[in-house]
C-alpha positions in Angstrom: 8.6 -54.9 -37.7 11.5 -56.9 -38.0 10.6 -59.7 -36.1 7.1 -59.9 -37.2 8.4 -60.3 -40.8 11.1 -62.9 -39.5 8.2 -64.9 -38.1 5.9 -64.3 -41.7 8.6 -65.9 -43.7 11.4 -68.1 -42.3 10.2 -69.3 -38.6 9.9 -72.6 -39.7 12.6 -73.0 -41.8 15.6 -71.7 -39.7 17.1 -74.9 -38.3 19.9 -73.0 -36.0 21.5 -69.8 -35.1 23.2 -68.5 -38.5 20.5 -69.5 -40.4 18.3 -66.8 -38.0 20.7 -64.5 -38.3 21.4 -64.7 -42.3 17.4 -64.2 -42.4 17.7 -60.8 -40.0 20.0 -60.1 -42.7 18.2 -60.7 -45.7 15.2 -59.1 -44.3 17.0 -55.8 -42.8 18.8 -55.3 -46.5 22.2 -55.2 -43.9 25.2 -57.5 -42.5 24.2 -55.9 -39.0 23.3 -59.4 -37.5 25.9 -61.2 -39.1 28.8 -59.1 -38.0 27.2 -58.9 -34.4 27.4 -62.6 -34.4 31.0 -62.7 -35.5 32.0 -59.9 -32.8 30.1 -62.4 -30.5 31.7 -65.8 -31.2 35.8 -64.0 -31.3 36.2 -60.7 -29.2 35.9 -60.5 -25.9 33.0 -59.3 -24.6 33.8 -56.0 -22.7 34.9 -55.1 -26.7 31.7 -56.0 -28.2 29.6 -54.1 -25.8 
């Protein structure tokens, strides 16, 4: 479980969002989290989803 190993390893050393999502992404073995973030912060939403 993704989060579960999230929580085991980098909880408590994430200090803000890309730091979260750059562990997702270490921990999935993907850039899923990081390019979701991206679509996030510079398309407009009804593109994203």
């Amino acid at each position: 479980d993704m989060l579960k190993s999230y929580q085991n390893c980098c909880r408590l050393s994430d200090k803000d969002l890309e730091d979260v999502v750059s562990s997702f992404d270490k921990i999935s073995g993907d850039t899923f989290s990081t390019e979701l973030l991206y679509k996030y912060r510079n398309e407009k939403a009804k593109d994203v989803f």
